[in-house]
N, C-alpha and C positions, 0 to 999 in steps of 0.2 A: 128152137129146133127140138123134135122130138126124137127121143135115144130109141135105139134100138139095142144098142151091146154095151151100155153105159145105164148107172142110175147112180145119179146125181142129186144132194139135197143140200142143204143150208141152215145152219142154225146159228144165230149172233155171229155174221161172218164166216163162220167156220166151213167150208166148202167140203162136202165125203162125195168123192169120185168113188162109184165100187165099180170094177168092173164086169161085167156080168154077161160072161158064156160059161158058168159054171160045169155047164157038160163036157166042154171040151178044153176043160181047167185055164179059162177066159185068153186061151193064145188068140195072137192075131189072126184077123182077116183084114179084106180092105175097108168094107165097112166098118170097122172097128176104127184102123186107123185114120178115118174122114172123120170120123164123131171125136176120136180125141183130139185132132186138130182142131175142130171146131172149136169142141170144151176152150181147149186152150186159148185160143184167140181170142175169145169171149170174158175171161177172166183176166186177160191181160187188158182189156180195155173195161174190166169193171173194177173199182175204187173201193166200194164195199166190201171185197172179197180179202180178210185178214189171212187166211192159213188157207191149207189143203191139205186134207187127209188121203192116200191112193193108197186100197188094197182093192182084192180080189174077193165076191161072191163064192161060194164052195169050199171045195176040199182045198185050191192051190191059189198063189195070187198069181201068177200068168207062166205057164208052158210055151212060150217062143210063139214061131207059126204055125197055123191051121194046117193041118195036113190037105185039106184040099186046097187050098189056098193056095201050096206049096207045089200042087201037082200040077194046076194055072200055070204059074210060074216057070215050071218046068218046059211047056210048051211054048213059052213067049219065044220072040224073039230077041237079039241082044238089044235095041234099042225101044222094046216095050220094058224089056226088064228094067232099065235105065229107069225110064219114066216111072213104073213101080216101085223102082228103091227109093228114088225122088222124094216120093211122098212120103214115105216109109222117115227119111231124114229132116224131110219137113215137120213131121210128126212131133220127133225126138225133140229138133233143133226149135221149136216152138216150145213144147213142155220146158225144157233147161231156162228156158229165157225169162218163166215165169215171173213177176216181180214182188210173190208174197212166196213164204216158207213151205215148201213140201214134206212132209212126212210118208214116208213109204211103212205102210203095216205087211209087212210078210210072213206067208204062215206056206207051209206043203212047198211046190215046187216054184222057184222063180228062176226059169232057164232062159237060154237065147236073148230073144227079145226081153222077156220079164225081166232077164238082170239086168240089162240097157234100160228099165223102166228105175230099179233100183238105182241105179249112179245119174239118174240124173234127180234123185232125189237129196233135197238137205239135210232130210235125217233119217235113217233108217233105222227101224224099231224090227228086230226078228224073232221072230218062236225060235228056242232052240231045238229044234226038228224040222226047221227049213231047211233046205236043198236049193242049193245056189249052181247055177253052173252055164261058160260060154262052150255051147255045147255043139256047136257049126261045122266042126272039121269033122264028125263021126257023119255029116253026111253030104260032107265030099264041099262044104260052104266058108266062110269067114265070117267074124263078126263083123264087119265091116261099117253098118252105118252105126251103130250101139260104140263103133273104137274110139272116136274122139273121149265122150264123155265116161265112159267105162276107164281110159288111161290115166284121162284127169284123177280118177278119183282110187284107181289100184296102183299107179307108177307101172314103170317099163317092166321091171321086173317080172312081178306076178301076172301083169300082163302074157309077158312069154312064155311061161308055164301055164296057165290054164289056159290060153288061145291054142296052145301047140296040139297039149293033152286031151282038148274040152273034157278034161275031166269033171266030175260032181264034186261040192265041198259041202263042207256045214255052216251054219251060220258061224258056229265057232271063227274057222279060217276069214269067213264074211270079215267079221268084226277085227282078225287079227289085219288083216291087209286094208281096212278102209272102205269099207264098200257097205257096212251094217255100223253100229253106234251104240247100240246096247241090242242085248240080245238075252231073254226071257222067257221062262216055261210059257209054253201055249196059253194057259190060263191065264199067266199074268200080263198077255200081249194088250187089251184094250187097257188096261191103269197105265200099263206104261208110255200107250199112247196119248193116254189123257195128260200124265204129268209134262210129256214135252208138249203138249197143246197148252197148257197153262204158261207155260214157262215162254212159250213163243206169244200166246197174244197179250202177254205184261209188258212184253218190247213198242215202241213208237214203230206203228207200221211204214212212215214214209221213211227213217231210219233203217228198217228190214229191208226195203227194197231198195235202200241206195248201195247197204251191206251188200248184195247182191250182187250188185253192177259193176261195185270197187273191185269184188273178188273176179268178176271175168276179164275188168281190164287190166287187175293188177299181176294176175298169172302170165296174161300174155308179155311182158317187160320183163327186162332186168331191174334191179332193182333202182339203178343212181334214176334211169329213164321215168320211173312211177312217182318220183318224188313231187314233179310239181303238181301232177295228178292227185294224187294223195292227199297234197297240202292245199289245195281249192275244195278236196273232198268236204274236207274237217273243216273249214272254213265256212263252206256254206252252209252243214247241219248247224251250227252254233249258231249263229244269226237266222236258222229256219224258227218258228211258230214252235215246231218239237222241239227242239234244241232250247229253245229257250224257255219253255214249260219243263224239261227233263232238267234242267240245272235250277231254275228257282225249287223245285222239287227239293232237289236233293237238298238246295241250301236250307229250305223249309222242315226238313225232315217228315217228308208225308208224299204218299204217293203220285205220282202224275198223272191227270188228265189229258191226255194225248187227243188231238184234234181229228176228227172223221178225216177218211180217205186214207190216200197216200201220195 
């Protein structure tokens, strides 16, 4: 498929998603969110794909929705709207399910939607001079499909006060509530991406993606319930191909050869 509001490239696995409406500091439209579905579902059925890098072409990594987009919207009806948010969730709930590591690089503004791009990232890396913010209720909206994954990842709490407020934060507040991971002069934004890129593709990729799976289904239990979940988990990396290359490693004292795929 060819991008229109996406560019997309590939080096030794490493997948860079930029997205790219830099004029309209890369907020949604629907075009936009068809092509990141796509992306998405596309990387979930390719093997090759170790990481993902997601930031924003221009001055911001993404401002919420298009304002035309938005003005669409406005004249739908309720049950077009429905089908519009749909996709809009499909979007989201696709991207989360990824089965290799995301890294979000955020620089300038990452509102609305863009923050919902952030939480459903696994590591976010910030300029400290980003502007974070769920900014829906200043015009009359909710975050609504971005709440699942945004909760997971700020708790109830901070939740209520920046949902209530849509107030602006810093990266600072980012990193202090969960939602950023380190946070770094603008300059130092790309080393910093590079070092958790290092540090992510030295992991057993089919390891990463099982981490993955464990953490969605071990959030949703209590804890006695996860157990025997947990103990098939660990059980069947240890007798995997990786599992058994990461342990004679270790007992070897020399790096591991991790097998293609995942």
């Amino acid at each position: 498929m060819g991008f229109k509001y996406l560019n997309v490239s590939r080096d030794a696995g490493v997948e860079r998603l930029t997205l790219a409406r830099p004029d309209v500091r890369n907020a949604f439209n629907d075009g936009m969110i068809n092509e990141l579905t796509w992306w998405a579902d596309s990387v979930i059925a390719d093997t090759s794909v170790r990481l993902v890098i997601l930031e924003g072409a221009g001055p911001s990594f993404c401002a919420g929705a298009d304002l035309e987009w938005m003005g669409r919207m406005a004249r739908y009806t309720l049950e077009q709207n429905v089908d519009d948010a749909s996709g809009l969730a499909r979007m989201f709930l696709t991207l989360d399910r990824l089965p290799v590591g995301v890294i979000g690089r955020i620089h300038g503004a990452a509102l609305g939607g863009g923050a919902g791009l952030a939480a459903i990232c696994d590591i976010v890396v910030a300029a400290d001079d980003a502007v974070f913010g769920f900014t829906e209720v200043r015009l009359g909206l909710i975050p609504a499909v971005i709440s699942p994954f945004v909760i997971a990842k700020i708790g109830r709490s901070a939740a209520r006060e920046l949902f209530l407020t849509g107030d602006r934060f810093s990266a600072a507040r980012a990193r202090e509530i969960g939602l950023a991971h380190s946070v770094v002069p603008a300059a130092d934004l790309d080393a910093e991406v590079a070092r958790y890129q290092a540090m992510v593709v030295a992991g057993a990729p089919g390891a990463q993606s099982a981490a993955k799976h464990l953490i969605a289904e071990v959030s949703r239990r209590a804890p006695a319930d996860a157990m025997s979940l947990c103990a098939e988990a660990i059980a069947s990396r240890r007798v995997s191909p990786e599992g058994q290359e990461g342990i004679r490693a270790f007992l070897e004292k020399r790096d591991p050869s991790w097998p293609t795929g995942r």
